[in-house]
MIMAR-993755 format. One record per residue (C-alpha): residue number from 1; residue in one letter; x, y, z. Coordinates in nm, 4 decimals, decimal comma. Layout:
% residues N
+-----+------+----------+----------+----------+
: pos : code :        X :        Y :        Z :
+-----+------+----------+----------+----------+
: NUM :    a :        X :        Y :        Z :
...
+-----+------+----------+----------+----------+
//
This chain:
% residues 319
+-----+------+----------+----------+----------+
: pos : code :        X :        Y :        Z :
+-----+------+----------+----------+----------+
:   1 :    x :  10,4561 :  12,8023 :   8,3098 :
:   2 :    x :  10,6699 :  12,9170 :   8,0884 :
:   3 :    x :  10,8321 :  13,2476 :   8,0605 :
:   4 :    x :  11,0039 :  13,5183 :   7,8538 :
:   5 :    x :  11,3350 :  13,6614 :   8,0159 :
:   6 :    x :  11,1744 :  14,0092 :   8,0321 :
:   7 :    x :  10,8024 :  13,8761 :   8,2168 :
:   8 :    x :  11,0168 :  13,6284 :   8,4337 :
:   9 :    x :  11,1891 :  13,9724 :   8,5416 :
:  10 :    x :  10,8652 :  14,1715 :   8,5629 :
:  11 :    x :  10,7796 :  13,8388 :   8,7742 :
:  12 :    x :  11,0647 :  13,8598 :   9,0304 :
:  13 :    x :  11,0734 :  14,2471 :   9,0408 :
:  14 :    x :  10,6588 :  14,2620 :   9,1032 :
:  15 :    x :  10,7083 :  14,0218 :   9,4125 :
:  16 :    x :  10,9787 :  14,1819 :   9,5417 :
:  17 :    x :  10,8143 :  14,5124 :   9,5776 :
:  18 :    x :  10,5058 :  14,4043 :   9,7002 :
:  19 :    x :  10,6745 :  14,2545 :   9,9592 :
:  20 :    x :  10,8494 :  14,5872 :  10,0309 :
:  21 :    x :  11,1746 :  14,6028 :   9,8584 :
:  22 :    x :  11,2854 :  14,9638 :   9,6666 :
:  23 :    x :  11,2886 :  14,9537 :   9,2907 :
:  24 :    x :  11,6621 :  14,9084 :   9,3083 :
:  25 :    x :  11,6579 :  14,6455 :   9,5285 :
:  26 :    x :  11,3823 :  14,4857 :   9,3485 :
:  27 :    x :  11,5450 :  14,5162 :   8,9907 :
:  28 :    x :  11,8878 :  14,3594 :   9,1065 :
:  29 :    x :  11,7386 :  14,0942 :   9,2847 :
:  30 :    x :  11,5322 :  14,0422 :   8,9663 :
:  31 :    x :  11,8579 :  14,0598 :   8,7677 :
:  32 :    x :  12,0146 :  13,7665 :   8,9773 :
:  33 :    x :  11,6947 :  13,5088 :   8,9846 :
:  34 :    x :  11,6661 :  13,5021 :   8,6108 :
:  35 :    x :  12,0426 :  13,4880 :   8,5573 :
:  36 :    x :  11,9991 :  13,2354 :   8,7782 :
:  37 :    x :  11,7141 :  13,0128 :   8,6033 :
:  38 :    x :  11,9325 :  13,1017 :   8,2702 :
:  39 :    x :  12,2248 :  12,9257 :   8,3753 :
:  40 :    x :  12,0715 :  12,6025 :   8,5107 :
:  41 :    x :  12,1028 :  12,6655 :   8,8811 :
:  42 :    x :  11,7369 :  12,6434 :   8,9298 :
:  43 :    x :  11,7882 :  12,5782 :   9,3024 :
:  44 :    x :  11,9057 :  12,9839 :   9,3715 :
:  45 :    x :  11,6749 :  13,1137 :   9,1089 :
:  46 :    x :  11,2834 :  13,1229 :   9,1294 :
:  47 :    x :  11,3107 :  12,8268 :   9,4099 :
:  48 :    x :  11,5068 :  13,0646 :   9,6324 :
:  49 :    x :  11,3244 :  13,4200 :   9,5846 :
:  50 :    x :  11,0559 :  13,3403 :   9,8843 :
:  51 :    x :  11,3239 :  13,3245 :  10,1127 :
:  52 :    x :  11,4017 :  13,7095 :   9,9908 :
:  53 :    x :  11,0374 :  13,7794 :  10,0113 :
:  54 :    x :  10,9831 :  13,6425 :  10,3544 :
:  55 :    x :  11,3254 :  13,7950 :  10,4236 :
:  56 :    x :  11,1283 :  14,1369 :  10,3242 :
:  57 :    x :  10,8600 :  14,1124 :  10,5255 :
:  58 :    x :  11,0431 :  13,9859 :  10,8450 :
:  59 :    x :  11,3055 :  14,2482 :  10,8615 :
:  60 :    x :  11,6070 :  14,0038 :  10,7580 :
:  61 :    x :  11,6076 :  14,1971 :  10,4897 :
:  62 :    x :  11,6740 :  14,5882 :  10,4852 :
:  63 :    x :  11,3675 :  14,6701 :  10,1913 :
:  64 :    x :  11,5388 :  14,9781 :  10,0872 :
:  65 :    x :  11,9452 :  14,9330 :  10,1839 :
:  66 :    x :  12,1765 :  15,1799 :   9,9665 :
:  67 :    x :  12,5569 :  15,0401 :   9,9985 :
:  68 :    x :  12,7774 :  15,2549 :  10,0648 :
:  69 :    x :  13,0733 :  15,2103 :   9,8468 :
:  70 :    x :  13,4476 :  15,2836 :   9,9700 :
:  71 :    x :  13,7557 :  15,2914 :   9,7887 :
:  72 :    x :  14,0341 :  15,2048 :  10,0733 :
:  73 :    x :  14,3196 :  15,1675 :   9,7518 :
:  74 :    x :  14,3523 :  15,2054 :   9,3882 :
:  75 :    x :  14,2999 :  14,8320 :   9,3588 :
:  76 :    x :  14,0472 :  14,7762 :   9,6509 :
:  77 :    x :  13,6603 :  14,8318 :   9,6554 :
:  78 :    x :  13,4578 :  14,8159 :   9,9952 :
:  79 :    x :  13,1029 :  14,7627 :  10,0306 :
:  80 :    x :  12,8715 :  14,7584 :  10,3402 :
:  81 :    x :  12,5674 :  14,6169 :  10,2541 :
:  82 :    x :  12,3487 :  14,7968 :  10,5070 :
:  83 :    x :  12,1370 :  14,4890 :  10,6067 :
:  84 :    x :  12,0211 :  14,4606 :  10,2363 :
:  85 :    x :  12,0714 :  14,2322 :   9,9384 :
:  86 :    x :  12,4363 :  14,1225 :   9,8594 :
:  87 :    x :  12,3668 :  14,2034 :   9,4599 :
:  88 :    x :  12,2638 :  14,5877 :   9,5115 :
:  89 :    x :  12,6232 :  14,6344 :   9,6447 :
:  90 :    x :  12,8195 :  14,4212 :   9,3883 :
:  91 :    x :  12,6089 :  14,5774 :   9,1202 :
:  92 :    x :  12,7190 :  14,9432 :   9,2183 :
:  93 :    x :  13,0712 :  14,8842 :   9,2085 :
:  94 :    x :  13,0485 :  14,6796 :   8,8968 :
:  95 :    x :  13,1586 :  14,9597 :   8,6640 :
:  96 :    x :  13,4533 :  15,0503 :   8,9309 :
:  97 :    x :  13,5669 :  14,6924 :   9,0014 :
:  98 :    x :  13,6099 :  14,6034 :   8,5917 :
:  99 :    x :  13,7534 :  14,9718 :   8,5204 :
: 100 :    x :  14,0054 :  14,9247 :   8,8207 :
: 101 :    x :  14,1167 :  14,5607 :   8,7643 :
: 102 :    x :  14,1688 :  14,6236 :   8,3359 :
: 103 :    x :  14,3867 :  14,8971 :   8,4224 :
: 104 :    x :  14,5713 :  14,7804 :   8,6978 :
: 105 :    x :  14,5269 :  14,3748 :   8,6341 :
: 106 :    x :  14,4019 :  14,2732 :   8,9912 :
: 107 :    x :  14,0979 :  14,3840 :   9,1802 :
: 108 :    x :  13,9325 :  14,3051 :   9,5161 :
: 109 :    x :  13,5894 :  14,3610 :   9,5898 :
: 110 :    x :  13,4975 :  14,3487 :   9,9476 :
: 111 :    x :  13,1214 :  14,3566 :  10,0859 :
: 112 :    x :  12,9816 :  14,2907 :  10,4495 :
: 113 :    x :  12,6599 :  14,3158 :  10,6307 :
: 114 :    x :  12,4465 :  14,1348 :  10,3599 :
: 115 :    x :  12,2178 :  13,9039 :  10,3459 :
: 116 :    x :  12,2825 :  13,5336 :  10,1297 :
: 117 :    x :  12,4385 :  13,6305 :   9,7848 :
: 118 :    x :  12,2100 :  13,4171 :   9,6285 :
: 119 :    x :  12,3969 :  13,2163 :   9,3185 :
: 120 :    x :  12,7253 :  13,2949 :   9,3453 :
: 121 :    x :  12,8127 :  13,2134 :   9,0330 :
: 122 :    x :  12,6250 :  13,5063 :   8,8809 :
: 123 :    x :  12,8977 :  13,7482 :   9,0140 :
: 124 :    x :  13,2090 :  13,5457 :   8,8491 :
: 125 :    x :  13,0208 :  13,5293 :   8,5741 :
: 126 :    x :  12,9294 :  13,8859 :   8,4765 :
: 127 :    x :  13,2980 :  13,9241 :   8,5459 :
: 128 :    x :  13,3865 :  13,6852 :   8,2889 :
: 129 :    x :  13,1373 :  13,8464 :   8,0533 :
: 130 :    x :  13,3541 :  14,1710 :   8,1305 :
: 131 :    x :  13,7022 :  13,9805 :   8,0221 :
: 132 :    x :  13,8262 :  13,9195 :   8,3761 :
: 133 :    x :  13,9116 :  13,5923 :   8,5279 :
: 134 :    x :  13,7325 :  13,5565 :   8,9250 :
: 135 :    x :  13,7543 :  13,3813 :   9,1936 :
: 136 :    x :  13,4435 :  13,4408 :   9,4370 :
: 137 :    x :  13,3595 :  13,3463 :   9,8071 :
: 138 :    x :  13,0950 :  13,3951 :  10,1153 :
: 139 :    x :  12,9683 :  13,2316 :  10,4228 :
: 140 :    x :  12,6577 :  13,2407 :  10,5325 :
: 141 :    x :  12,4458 :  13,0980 :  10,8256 :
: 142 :    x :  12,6231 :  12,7999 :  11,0007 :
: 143 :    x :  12,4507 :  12,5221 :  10,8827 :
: 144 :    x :  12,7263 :  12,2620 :  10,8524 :
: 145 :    x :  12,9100 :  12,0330 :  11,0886 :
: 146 :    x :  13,1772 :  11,7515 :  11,0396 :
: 147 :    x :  13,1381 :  11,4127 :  11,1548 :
: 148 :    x :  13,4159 :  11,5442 :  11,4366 :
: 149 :    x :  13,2303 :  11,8022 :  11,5457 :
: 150 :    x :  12,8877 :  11,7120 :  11,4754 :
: 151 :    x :  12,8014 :  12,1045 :  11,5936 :
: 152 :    x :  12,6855 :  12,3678 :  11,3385 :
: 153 :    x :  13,0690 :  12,5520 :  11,2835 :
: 154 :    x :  13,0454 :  12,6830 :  10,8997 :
: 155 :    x :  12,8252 :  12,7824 :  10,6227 :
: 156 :    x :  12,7973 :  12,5885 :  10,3050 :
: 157 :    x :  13,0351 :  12,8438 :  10,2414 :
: 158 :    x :  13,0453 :  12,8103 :   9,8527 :
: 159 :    x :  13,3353 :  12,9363 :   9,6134 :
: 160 :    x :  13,2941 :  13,0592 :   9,2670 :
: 161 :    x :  13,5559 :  13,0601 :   9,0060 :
: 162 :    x :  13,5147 :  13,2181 :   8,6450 :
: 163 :    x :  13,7013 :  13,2674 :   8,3157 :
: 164 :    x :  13,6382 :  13,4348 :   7,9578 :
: 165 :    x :  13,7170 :  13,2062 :   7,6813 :
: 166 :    x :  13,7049 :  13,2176 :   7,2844 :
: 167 :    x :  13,3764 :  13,1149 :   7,1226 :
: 168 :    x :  13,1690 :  13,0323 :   7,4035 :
: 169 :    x :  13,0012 :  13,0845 :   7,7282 :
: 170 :    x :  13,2144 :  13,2117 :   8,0288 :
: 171 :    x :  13,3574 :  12,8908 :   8,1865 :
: 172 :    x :  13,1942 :  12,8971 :   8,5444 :
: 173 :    x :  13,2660 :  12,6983 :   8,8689 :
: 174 :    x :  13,0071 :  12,7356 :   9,1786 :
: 175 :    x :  13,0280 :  12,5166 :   9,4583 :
: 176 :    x :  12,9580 :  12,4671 :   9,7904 :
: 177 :    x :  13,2242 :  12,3198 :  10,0600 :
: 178 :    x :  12,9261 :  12,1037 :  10,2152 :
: 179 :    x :  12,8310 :  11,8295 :  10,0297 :
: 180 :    x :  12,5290 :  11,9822 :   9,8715 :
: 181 :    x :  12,3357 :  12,3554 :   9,9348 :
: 182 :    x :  12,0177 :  12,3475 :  10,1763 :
: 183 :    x :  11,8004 :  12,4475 :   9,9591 :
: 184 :    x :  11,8733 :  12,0863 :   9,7770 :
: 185 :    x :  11,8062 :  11,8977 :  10,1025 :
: 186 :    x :  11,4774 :  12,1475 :  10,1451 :
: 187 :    x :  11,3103 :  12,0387 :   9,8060 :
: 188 :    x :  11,4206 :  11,7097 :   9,8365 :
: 189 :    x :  11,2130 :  11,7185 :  10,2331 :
: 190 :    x :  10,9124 :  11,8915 :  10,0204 :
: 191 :    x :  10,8888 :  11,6002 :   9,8127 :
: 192 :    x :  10,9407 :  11,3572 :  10,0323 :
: 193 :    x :  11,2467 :  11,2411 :   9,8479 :
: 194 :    x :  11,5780 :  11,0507 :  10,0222 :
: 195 :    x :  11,9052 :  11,1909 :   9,9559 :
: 196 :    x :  12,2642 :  11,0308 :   9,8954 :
: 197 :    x :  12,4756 :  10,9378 :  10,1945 :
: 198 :    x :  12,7305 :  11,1701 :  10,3141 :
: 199 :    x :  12,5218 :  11,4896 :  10,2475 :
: 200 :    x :  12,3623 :  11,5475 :  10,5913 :
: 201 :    x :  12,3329 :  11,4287 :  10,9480 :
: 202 :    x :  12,0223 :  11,4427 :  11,1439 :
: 203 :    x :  11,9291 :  11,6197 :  11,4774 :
: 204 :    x :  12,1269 :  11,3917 :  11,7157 :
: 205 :    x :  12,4180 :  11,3902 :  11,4322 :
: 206 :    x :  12,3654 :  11,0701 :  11,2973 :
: 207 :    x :  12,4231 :  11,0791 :  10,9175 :
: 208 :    x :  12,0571 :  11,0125 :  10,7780 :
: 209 :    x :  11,9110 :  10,9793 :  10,4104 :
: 210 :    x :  11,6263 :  11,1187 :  10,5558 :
: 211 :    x :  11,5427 :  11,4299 :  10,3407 :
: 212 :    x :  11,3108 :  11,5677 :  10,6387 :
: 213 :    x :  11,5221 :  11,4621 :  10,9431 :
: 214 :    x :  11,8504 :  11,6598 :  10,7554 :
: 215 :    x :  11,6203 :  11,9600 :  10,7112 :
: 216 :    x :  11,6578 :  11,9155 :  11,1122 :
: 217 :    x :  11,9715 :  11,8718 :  11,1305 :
: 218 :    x :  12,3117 :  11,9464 :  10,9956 :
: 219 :    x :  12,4986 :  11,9293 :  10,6208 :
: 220 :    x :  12,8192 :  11,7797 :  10,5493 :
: 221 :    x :  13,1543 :  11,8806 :  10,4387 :
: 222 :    x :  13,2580 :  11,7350 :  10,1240 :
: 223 :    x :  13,5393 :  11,4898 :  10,1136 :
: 224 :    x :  13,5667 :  11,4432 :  10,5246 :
: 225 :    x :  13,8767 :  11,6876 :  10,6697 :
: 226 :    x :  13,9638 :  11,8673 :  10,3388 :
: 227 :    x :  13,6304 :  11,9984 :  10,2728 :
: 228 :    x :  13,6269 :  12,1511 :  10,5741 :
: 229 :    x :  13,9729 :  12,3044 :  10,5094 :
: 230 :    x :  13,8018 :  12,4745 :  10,2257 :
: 231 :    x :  13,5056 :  12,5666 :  10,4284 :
: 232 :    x :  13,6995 :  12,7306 :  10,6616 :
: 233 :    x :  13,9676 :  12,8953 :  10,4116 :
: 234 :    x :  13,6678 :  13,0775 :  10,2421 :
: 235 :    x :  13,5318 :  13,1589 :  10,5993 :
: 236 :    x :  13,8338 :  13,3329 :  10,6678 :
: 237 :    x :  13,7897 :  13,5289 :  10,3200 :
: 238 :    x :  13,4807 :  13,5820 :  10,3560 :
: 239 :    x :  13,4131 :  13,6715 :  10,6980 :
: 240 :    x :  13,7221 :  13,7476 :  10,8294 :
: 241 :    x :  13,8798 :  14,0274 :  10,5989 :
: 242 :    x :  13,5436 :  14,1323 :  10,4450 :
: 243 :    x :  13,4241 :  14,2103 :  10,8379 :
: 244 :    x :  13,1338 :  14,0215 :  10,7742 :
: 245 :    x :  12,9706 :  13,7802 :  11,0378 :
: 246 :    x :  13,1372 :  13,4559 :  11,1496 :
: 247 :    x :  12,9369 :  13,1861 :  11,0029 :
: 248 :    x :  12,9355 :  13,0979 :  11,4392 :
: 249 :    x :  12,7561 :  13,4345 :  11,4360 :
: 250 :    x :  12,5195 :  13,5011 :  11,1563 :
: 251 :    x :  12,1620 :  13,4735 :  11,2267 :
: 252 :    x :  11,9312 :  13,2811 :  11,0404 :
: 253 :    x :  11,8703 :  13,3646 :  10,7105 :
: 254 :    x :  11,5397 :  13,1703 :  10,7342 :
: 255 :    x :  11,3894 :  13,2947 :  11,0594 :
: 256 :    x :  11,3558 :  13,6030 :  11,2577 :
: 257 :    x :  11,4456 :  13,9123 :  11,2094 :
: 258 :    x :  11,7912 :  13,9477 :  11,2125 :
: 259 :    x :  12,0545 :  13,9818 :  10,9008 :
: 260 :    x :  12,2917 :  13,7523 :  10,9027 :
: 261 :    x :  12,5043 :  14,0088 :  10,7756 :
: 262 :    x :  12,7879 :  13,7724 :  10,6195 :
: 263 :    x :  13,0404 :  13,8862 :  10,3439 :
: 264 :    x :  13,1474 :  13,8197 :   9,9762 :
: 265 :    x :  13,4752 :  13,8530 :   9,8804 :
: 266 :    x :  13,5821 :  13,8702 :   9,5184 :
: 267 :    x :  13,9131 :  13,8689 :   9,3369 :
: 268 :    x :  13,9161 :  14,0273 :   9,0047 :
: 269 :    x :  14,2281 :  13,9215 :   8,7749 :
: 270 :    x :  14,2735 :  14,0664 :   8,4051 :
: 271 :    x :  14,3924 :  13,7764 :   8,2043 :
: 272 :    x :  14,5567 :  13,9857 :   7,9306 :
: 273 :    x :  14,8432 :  14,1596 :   8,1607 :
: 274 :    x :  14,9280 :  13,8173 :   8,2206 :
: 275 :    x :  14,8583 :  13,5862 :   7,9166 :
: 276 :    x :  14,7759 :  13,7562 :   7,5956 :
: 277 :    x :  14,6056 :  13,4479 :   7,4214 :
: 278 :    x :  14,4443 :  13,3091 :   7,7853 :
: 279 :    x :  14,0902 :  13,3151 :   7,5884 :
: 280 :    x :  14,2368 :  13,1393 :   7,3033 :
: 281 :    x :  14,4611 :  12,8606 :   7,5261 :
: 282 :    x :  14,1306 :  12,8411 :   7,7667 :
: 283 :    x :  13,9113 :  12,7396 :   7,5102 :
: 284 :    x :  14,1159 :  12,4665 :   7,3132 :
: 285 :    x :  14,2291 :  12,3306 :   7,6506 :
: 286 :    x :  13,9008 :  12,2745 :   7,7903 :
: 287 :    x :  13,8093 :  12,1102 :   7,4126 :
: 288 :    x :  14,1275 :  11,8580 :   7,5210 :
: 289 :    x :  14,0131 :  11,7717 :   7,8213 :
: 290 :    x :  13,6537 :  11,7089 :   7,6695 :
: 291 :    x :  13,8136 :  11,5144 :   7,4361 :
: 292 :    x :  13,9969 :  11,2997 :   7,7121 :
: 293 :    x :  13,6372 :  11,2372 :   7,8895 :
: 294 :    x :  13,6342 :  11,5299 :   8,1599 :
: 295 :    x :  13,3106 :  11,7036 :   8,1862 :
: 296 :    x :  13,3971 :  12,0672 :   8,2241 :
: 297 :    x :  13,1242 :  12,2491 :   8,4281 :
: 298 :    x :  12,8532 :  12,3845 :   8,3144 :
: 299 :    x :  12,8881 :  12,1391 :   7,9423 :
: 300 :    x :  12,5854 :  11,9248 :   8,0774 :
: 301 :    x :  12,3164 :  12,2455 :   8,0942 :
: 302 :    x :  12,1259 :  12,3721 :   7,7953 :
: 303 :    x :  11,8821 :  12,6029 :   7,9198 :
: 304 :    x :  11,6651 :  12,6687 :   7,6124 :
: 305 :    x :  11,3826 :  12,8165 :   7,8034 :
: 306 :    x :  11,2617 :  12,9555 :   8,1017 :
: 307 :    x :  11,0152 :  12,6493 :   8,2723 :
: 308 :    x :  10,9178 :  12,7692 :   8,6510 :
: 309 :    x :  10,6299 :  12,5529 :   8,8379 :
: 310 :    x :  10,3084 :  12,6082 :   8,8561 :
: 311 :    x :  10,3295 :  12,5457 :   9,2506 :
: 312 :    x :  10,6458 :  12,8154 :   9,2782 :
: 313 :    x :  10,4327 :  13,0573 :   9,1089 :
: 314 :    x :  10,1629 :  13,0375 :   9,3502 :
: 315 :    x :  10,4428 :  13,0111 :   9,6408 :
: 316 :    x :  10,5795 :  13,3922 :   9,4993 :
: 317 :    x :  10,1803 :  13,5279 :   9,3977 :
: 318 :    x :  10,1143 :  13,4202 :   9,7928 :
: 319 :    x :  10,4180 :  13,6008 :   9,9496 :
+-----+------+----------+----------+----------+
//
């Protein structure tokens, strides 16, 4: 089907409060998905709201959290989720955090006890929307191993980076440290698909191209040992100075009904204290390196319209 922004919102905000969630939880959840679908990352938009539904109705997910919202230093915003949605909180201190880092040129936002942030590229982004340059984090359940290891140590524990530039749309990095997110390896199980080698090891930790026997088993780190390096520098960000739950620690976001109350951490830079013309420089340097062949992230989507499947639909109408 295909969808105006304002019905796919009325879409995401309907199912969220039937399954329970507070208008403001609902509406920034709502917020996220379509922002989401709009920027191409179709895998944490629509695809992903029924795990915040059945998050809802099991108790992962606190229906009606209110973050509370701390201000430890001129230049430093806390947030404690309260068991809710990771977006609530970052939406609340959006004002503060953009306010605080224009006039003082750095900004860190700091959130715990939340459940998966969803896309994290939709929080770099509104920052670059706001003139700021970001660079995001979080952990999340511990889903990933190394071929050392072969145990579940880390999240995919994904990093965001984002920038304003002249003349365009923010410039936006999101990435995970595995290989791949789980919710790729998840559709690719549901339609019986294979998937590349190096993403995922199966139950016993053999690495498998088996979409359904790495739904059993384990991701991968990208690029071997310094994948993991990253995992585990954004674990430490994200876990370890927001107060959030080890990636070792965090329940199941899928199962149960327990938060896995991880973190976000965000670093909020204002590009004009520094660099007067960064916009300006940004912009013509990412034309160069177009020019030279480098495809700068994000170039390859055009997201015209909003296309969600007939069988997600029925997925979100049954939850």
């Amino acid at each position: 089907m295909r969808f105006e922004t304002q019905d796919a919102l009325e879409l995401a905000r309907r199912a969220a409060m039937k399954a329970g969630a507070s208008e403001a939880v609902a509406a920034s959840l709502a917020d996220a998905t379509v922002s989401a679908e709009w920027a191409g990352n179709r895998a944490v938009g629509f695809a992903h709201l029924p795990d915040y539904l059945d998050g809802f109705v099991k108790g992962r997910i606190a229906k009606d959290a209110a973050p509370e919202i701390d201000f430890a230093a001129p230049a430093v915003i806390q947030a404690d989720a309260k068991r809710g949605i990771a977006q609530l909180g970052f939406d609340r201190a959006f004002a503060q955090l953009v306010e605080r880092t224009h006039t003082y040129g750095v900004t860190v936002f700091s959130q715990s006890n939340s459940f998966t942030v969803g896309e994290l590229g939709y929080y770099t982004r509104r920052l670059a929307q706001a003139g700021l340059v970001a660079l995001a984090v979080t952990n999340a359940t511990a889903q990933m191993t190394t071929l050392e290891s072969r145990k579940a140590v880390y999240g995919t524990n994904p990093l965001s980076f984002g920038a304003p530039r002249d003349g365009g749309k923010p410039f936006v990095i999101d990435q995970a440290s595995s290989s791949t997110a789980f919710v790729n390896v998840r559709r690719a199980a549901e339609r019986g698909e294979t998937i590349p080698e190096g993403w995922a090891v199966d139950a016993h930790g053999q690495p498998t191209t088996d979409a359904r026997e790495a739904v059993k088993g384990l991701l991968l780190a990208f690029g071997g040992a310094r994948g993991a390096n990253i995992a585990l520098m954004v674990e430490i960000l994200a876990a370890g100075l927001t107060g959030g739950n080890w990636s070792l620690d965090a329940p199941s976001f899928a199962e149960g009904e327990h938060s896995p109350a991880v973190g976000l951490f965000i670093v909020a830079l204002a590009p004009r204290v520094l660099a007067g013309d960064f916009e300006a420089r940004l912009s013509a340097q990412l034309e160069r390196l177009a020019a030279h062949g480098v495809r700068i992230p994000g170039s390859h989507l055009d997201v015209t319209e909003l296309d969600i499947a007939d069988e997600l639909i029925a997925k979100i109408e049954a939850l």
